[in-house]
FIPASE-539897 format. One record per residue (C-alpha): x, y negated, z negated; residue in one letter; residue number from 1. Coordinates in steps of 0.001 Angstrom, whole numbers. Each point is the difference from the previous one (the first is absolute). Example, Ala and Ser with C-alpha at 12.3 -4.5 7.8 and 13.67 -1.06 7.14 Angstrom:
BEGIN
- u; v; w; residuo; num
- 12300; 4500; -7800; A; 1 $
- 1370; -3440; 660; S; 2 $
This chain:
BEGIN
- u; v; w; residuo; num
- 0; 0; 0; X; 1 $
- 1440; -3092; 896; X; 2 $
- 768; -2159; -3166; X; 3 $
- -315; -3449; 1891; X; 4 $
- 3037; -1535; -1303; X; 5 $
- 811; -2303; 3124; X; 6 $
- 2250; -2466; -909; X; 7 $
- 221; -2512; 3215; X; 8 $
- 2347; -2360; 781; X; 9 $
- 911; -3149; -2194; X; 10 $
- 3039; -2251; 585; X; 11 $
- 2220; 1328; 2257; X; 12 $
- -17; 4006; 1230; X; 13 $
- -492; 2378; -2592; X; 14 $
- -469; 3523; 64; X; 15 $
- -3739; 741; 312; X; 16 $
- -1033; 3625; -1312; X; 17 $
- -3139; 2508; -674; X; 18 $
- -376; 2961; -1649; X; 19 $
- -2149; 3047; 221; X; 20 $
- -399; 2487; -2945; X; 21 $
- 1416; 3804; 67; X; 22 $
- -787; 2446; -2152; X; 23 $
- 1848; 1211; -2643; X; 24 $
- 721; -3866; -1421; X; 25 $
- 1316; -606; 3054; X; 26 $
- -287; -3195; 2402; X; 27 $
- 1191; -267; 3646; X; 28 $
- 1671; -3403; 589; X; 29 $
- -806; -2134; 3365; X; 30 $
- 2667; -2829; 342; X; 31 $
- 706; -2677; 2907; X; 32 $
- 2864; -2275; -1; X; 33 $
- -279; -2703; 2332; X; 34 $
- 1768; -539; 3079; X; 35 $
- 1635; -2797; -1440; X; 36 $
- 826; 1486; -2940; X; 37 $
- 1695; 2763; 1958; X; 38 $
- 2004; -2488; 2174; X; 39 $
- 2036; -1580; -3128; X; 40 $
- 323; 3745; -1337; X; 41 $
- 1564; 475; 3619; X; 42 $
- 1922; -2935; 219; X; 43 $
- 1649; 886; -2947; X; 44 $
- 1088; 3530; 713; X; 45 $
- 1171; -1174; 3348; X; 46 $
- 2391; -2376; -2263; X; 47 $
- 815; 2981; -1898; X; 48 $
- 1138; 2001; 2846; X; 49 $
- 1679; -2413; 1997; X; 50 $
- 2413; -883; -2674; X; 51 $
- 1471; 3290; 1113; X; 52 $
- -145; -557; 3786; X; 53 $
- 2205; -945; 2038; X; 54 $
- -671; -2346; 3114; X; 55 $
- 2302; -1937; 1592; X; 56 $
- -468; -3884; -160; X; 57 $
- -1531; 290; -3760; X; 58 $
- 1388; 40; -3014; X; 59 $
- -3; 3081; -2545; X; 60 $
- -3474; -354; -1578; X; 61 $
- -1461; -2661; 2648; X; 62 $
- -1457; 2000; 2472; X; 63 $
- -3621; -1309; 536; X; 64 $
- -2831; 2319; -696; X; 65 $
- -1134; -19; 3184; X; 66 $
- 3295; 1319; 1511; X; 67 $
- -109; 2595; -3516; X; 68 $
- -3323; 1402; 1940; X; 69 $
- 1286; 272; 3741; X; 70 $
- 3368; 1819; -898; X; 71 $
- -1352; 1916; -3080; X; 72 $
- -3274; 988; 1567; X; 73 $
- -2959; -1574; -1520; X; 74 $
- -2214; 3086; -1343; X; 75 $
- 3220; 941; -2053; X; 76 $
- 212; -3792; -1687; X; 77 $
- -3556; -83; -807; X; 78 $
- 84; 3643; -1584; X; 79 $
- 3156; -1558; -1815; X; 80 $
- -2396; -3216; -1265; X; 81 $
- -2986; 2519; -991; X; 82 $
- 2057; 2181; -2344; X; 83 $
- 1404; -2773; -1545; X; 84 $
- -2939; -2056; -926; X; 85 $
- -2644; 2978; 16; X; 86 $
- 416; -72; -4109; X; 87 $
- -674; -3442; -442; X; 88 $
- -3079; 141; 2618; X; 89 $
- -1293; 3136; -1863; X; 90 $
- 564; -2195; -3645; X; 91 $
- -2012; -3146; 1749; X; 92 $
- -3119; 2537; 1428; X; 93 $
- -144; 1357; -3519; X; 94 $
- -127; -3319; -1578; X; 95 $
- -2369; -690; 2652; X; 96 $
- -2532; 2694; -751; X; 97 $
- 183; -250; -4052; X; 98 $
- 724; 3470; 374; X; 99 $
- 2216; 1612; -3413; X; 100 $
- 2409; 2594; 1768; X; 101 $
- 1058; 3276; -1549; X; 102 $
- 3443; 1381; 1307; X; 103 $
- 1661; -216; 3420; X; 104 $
- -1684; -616; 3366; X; 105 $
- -606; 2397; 2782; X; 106 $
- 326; -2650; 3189; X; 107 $
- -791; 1567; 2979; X; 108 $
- 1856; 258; 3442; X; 109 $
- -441; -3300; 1705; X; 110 $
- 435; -1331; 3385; X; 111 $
- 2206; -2722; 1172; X; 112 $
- -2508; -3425; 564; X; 113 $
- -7; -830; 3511; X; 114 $
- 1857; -3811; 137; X; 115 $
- -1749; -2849; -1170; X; 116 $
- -3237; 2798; -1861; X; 117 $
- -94; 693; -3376; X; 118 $
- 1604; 2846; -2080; X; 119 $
- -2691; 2409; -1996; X; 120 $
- 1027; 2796; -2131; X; 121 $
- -2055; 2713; -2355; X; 122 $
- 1137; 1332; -3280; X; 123 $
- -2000; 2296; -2522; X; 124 $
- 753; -577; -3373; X; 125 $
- -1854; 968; -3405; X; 126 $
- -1322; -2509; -2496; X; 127 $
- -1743; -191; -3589; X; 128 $
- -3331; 1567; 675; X; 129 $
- -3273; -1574; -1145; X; 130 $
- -1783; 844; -3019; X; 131 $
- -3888; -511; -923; X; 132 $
- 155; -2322; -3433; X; 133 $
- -3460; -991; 84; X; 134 $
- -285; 2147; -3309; X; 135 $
- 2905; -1073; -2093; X; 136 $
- -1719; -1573; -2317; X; 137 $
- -461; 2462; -3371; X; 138 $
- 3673; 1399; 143; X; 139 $
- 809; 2091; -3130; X; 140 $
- 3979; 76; -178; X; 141 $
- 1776; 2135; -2913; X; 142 $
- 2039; -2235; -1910; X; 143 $
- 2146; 1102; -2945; X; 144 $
- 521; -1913; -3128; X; 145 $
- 3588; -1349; -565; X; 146 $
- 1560; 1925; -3268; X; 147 $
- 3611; 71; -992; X; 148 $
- 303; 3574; -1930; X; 149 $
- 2830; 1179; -2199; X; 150 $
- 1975; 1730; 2677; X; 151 $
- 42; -3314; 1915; X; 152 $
- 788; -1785; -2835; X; 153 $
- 3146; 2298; -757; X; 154 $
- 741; 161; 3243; X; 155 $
- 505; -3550; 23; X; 156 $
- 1912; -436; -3397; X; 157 $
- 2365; 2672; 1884; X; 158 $
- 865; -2049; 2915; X; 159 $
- -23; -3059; -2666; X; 160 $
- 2991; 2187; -2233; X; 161 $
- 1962; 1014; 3683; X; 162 $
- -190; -3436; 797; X; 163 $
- 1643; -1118; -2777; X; 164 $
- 2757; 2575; -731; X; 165 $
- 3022; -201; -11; X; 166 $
- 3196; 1772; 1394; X; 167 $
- 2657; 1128; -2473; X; 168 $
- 3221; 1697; 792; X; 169 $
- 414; 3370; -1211; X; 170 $
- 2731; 2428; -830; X; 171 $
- -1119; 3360; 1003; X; 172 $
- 167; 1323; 3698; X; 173 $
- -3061; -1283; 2412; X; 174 $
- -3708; 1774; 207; X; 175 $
- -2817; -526; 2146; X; 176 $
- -1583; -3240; -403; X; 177 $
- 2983; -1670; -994; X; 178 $
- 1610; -2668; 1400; X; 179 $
- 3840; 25; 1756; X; 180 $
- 2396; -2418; 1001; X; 181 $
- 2450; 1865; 2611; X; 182 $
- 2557; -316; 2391; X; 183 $
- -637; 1742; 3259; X; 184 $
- 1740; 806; 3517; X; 185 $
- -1627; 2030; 2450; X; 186 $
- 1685; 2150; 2812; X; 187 $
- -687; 2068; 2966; X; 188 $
- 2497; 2385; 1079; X; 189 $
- 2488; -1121; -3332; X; 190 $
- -222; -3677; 1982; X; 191 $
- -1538; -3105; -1924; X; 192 $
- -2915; -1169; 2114; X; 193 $
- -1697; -3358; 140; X; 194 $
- -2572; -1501; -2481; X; 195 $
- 412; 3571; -2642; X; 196 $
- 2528; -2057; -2130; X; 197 $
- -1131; -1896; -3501; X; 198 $
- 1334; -1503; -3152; X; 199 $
- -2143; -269; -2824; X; 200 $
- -3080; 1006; 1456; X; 201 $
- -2788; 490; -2203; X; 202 $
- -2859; 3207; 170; X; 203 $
- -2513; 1616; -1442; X; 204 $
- 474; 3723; -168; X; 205 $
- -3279; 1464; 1110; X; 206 $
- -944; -2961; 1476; X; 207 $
- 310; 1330; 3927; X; 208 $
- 1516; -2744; 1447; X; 209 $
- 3088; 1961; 1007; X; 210 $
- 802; 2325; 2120; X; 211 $
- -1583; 3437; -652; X; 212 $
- 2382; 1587; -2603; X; 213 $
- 1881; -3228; -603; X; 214 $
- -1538; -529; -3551; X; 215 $
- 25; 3485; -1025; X; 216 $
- 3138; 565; 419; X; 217 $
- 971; -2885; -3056; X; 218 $
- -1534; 1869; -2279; X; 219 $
- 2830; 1220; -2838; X; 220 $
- 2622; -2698; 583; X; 221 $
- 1012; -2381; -2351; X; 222 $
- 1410; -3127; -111; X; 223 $
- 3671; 622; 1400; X; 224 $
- -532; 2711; 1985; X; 225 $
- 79; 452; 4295; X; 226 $
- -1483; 2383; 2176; X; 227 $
- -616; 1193; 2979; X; 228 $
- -3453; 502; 1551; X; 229 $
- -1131; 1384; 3077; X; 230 $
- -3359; -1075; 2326; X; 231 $
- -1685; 419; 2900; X; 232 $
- -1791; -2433; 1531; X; 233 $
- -3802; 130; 759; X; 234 $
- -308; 713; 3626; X; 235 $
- -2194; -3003; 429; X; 236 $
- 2560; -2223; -1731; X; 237 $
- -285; -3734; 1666; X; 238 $
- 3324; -129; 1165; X; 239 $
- 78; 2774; 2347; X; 240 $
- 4202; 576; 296; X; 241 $
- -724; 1236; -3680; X; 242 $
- -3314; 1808; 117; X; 243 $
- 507; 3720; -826; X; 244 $
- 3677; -231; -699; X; 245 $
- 1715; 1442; -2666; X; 246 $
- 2146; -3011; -2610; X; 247 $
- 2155; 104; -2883; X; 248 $
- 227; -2840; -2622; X; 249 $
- 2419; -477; -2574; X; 250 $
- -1731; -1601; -3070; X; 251 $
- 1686; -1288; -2911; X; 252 $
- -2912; -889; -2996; X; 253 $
- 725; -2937; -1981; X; 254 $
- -2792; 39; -2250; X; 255 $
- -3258; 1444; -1250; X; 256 $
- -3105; -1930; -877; X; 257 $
- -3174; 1274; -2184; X; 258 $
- -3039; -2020; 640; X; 259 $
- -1069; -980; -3620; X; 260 $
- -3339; -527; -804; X; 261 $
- -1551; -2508; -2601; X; 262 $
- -2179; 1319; -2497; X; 263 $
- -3993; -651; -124; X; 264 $
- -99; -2498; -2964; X; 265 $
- -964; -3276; -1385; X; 266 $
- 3261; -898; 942; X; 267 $
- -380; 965; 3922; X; 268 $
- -2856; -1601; 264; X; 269 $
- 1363; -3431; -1351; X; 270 $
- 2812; 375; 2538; X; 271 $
- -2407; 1161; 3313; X; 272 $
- -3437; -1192; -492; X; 273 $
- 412; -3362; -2885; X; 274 $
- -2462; 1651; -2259; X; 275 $
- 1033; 824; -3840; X; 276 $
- -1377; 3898; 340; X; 277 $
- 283; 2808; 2394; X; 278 $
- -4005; 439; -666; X; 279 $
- -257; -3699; 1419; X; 280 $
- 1837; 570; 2632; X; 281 $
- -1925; 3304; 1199; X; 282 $
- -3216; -1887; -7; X; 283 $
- 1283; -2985; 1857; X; 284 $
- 886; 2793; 2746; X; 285 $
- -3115; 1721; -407; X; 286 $
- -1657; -3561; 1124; X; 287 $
- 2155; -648; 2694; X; 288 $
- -297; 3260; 1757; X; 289 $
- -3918; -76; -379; X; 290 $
- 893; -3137; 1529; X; 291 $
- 1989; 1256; 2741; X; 292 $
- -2389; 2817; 770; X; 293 $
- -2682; -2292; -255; X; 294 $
- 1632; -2249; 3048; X; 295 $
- 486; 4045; 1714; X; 296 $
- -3721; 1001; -337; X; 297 $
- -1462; -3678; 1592; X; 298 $
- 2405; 155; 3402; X; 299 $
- -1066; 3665; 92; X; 300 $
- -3207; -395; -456; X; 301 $
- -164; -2380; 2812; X; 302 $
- 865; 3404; 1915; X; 303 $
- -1704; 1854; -1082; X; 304 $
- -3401; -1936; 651; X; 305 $
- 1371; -292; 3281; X; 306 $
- 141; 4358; -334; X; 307 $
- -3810; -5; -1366; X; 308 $
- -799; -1926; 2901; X; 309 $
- 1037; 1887; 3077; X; 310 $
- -1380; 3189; -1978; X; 311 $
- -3466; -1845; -209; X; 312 $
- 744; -1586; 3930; X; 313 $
- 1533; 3878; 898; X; 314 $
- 2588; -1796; 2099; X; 315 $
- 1797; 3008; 1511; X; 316 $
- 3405; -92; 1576; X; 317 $
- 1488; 1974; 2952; X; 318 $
- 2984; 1941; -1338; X; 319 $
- 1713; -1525; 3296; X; 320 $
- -627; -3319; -617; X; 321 $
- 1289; 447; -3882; X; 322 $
- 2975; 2037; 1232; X; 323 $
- 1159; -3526; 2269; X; 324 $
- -751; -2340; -2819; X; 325 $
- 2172; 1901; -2639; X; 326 $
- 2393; 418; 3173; X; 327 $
- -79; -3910; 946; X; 328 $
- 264; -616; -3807; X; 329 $
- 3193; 2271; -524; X; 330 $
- 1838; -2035; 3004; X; 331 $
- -1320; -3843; -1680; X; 332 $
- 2475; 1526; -3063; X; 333 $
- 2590; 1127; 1565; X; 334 $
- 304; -3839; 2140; X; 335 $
- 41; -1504; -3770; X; 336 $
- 2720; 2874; -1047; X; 337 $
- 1782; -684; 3342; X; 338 $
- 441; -3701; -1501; X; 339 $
- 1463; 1119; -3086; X; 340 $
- 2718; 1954; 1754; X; 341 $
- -2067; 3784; -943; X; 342 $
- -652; 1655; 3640; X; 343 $
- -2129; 2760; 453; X; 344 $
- 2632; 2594; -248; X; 345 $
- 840; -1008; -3034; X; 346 $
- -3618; -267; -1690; X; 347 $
- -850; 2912; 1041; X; 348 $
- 2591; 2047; -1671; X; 349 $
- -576; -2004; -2788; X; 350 $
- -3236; 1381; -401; X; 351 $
- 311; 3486; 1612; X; 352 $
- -2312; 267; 2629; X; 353 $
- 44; -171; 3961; X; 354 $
- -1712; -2841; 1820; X; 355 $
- -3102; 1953; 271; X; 356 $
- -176; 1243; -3456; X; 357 $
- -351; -3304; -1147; X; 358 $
- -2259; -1253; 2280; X; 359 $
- -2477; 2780; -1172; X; 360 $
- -132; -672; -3360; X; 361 $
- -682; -3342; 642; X; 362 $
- -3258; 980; 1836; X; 363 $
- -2720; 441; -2397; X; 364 $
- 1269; -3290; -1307; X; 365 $
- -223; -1377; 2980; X; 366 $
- -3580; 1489; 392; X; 367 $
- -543; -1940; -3261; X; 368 $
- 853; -2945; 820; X; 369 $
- -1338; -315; 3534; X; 370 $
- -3791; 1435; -2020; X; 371 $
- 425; -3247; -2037; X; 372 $
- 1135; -2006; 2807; X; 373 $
- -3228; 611; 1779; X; 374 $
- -2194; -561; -2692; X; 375 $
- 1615; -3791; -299; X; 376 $
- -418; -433; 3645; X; 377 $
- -3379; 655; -143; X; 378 $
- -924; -2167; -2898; X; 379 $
- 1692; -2511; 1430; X; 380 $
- -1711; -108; 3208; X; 381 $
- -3648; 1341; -2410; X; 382 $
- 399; -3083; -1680; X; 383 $
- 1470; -2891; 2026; X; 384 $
- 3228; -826; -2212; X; 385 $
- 2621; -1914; 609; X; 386 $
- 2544; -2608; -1486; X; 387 $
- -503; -3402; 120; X; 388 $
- 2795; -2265; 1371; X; 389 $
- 525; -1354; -4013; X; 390 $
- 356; 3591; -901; X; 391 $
- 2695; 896; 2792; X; 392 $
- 2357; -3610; -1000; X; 393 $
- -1140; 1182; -3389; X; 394 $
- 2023; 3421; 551; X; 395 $
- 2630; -1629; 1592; X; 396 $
- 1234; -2304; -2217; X; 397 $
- 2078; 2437; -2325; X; 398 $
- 1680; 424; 3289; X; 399 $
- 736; -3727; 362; X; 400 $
- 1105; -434; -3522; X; 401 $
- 2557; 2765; 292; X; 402 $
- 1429; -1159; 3474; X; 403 $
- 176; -3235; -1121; X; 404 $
- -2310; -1730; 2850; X; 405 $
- -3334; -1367; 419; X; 406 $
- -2517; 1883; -2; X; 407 $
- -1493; -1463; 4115; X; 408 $
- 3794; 1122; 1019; X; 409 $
- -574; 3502; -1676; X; 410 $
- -3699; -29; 1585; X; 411 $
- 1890; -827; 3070; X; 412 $
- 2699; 3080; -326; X; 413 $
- -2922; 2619; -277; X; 414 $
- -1619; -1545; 2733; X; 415 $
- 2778; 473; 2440; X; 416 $
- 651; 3679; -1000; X; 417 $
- -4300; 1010; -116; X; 418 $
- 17; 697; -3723; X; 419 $
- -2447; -2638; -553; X; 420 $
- -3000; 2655; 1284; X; 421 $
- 1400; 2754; -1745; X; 422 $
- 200; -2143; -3145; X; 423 $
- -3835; -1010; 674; X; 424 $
- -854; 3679; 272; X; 425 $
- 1584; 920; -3107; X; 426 $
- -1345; -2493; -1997; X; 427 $
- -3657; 849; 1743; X; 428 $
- 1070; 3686; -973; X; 429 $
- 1056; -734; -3567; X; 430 $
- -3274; -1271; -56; X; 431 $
- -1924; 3227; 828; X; 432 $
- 2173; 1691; -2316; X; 433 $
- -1212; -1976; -2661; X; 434 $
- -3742; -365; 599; X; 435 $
- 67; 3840; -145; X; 436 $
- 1684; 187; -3041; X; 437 $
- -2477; -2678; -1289; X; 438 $
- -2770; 2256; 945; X; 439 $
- 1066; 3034; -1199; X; 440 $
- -635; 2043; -3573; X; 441 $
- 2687; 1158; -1865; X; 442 $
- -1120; 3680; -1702; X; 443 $
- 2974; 2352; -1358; X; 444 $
- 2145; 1803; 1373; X; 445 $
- -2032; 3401; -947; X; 446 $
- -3043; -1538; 1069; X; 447 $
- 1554; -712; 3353; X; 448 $
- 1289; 3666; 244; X; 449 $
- -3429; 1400; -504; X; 450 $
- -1592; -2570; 2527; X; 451 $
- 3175; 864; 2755; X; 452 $
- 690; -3718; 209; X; 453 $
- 3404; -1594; -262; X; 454 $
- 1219; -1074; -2650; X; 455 $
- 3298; -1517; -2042; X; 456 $
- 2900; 2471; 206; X; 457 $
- 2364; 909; -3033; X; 458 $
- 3719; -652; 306; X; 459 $
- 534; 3356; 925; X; 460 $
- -2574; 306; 2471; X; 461 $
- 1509; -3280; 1364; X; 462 $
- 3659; 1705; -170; X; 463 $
- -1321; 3120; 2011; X; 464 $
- -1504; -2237; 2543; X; 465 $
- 2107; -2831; 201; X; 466 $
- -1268; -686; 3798; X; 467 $
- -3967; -552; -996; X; 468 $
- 823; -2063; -2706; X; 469 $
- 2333; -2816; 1155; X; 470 $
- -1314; -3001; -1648; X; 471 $
């Protein structure tokens, strides 16, 4: 059925587009860039090319575009400008058509535009699909009271005590645990080898941050005494010249360190917390971690309306589309990891697992999220929200204050790069969110269970299923 989003032409050529709806959440994508459009697109691949053409009587880099097209053959310039530009031209029919994308486009063949006609391509791509929220409006959500029991409470006073311990040199020979301060050179084949030398390095037996059999092998020495250790390393080592070799190192302990602990008294919790008693200071953590959980159970219960929701809409989602969300999702974090010098390699060694192993665990979260996605849309849309322009500045100005600029220049930024739309739809989103949340009931968790609505998870549940519960 065709959706009717037309968007003609304003100031200047634009890419005009239509789409049709496929099954399976699926939309085929009409576009048609204007003839004029094309022409710069051409223009500037013909530049592109003939910087590495020679003709006589021009310069390197000078040839004009029309003499590009005669000598390079036109069909093979234009199929140069098309590949280069079909991205942004695919970005600007999306934006055209309000359409939310999920995963990578299949474009179709195309033909080469006659000169002087217009260029049209096709693509198929999924997107959020629609859910009936006409009856949202007596949601019963699960939501658990926030408690701080003893274990927590213990648990806390623990990481308080390891927090605050100290390390004190010890004469007896090192155990695990312990901390060691060694000397170290490592060799292949009896020869030193780069970067396996250290003075004075500090570790943690047990800790793992060695080599495989690097620790263990300190347990038993003393101050005083040297040894000689053998390795291997892990065949997936990062530095591939040593992955799966065999090393020596020659390690000379200097000292041994026990991690002391302070004891649970009045006096600890003078030192840690500023109260006179350690009873004083358990109930001041008792209150902050209701606290603290408190905070937890409001952001998830945001979710899980959101949950209660598509159960009530029974927004279902193709496994295929889920599988290219939690697949487009993976790729978004590894460009962020890419930027702090982590590649792919590396991460996913890190966390054991091939490509595709991760990317189907992430799926039912994906699933999840996409469920709740389309529930949002639909209010949305149900109820005609949207930001105001006081609201948008409103949101921007934190951004402003922390550039250091005016807030019309920081308008102006977003502008330039399109975030001021996806900022608008946020906001209109955040809206949604919270008119559902508004709307709903909170009953416990038990209650919930019984009913088979969503409801607030416990930190464990959240720890199993990390993915559905990203707040």
């Amino acid at each position: 059925m065709l959706l009717d989003k037309v968007v003609g032409l304003m100031s200047g050529p634009e890419v005009v587009a239509t789409t049709t709806e496929l099954p399976e959440s699926r939309v085929r994508l009409e576009a048609t860039v204007p003839a004029e459009l094309l022409e710069r697109s051409i223009e500037r691949a013909a530049k592109q090319v003939g910087r590495n053409l020679r003709v006589p009587g021009f310069r390197a880099g000078k040839v004009p575009a029309k003499l590009v097209l005669q000598r390079v053959g036109r069909d093979a310039v234009v199929d140069e400008a098309i590949r280069a530009d079909l991205n942004d031209w695919y970005v600007e029919a999306i934006r055209a058509t309000k359409i939310s994308p999920i995963g990578n486009p299949e474009v179709e063949p195309f033909d080469i535009p006659a000169e002087g006609a217009a260029f049209t391509f096709s693509a198929e791509v999924g997107i959020i699909p629609s859910a009936d929220v006409s009856n949202l409006t007596e949601l019963e959500v699960g939501k658990a009271e926030p408690s701080a029991d003893d274990e927590a409470i213990d648990r806390e006073l623990e990481q308080l005590r390891d927090r605050f311990a100290r390390l004190d040199t010890v004469d007896r020979a090192a155990e695990n645990d312990d901390y060691v301060i060694v000397d170290f050179v490592g060799k292949l084949d009896g020869e030193p080898f780069e970067g396996a030398d250290a003075k004075g390095q500090m570790l943690q037996i047990g800790s793992g941050h060695f080599i495989p059999g690097f620790e263990e092998q300190i347990i038993g020495m003393k101050a005083g005494d040297e040894r000689v250790i053998t390795v291997t390393f892990p065949e997936d080592y990062n530095a591939e010249h040593l992955a799966g070799q065999e090393a020596t190192f020659d390690i000379t302990l200097n000292e041994v360190k026990a991690k002391q602990l302070p004891d649970l008294d009045d006096e600890f919790a003078l030192e840690v917390g500023g109260v006179d008693t350690l009873d004083e200071l358990k109930a001041d953590i008792k209150t902050r971690l209701a606290e603290s959980e408190e905070g937890r159970l409001e952001q998830l219960f945001r979710l899980a309306t959101l949950d209660a929701a598509a159960i009530k809409a029974k927004v279902e989602i193709p496994h295929a589309l889920a599988y290219e969300h939690a697949h487009q999702e993976f790729h978004r974090m590894m460009h962020r990891f890419e930027h702090q010098g982590i590649s792919q390699e590396i991460y996913l060694q890190s966390v054991g697992k091939t490509h595709d192993e991760v990317v189907d665990d992430a799926v039912p979260g994906a699933e999840q999220q996409l469920k709740r996605q389309a529930v949002v849309t639909g209010l949305v849309a149900a109820e005609g929200l949207s930001a105001t322009d006081a609201e948008i500045e409103e949101a921007v100005q934190p951004l402003a204050q922390r550039e250091g600029i005016s807030l019309k220049k920081a308008m102006a930024r977003l502008e330039g790069r399109g975030q001021i739309d996806v900022l608008r739809q946020d906001l209109a989103e955040q809206k949604a969110v919270d008119l559902l949340v508004e709307r709903a009931k909170a009953i416990s968790v038990d209650a919930a269970k019984k009913a088979g609505t969503a409801y607030t998870p416990s930190r464990e549940e959240q720890a199993e299923n990390p993915g559905l519960w990203t707040v």
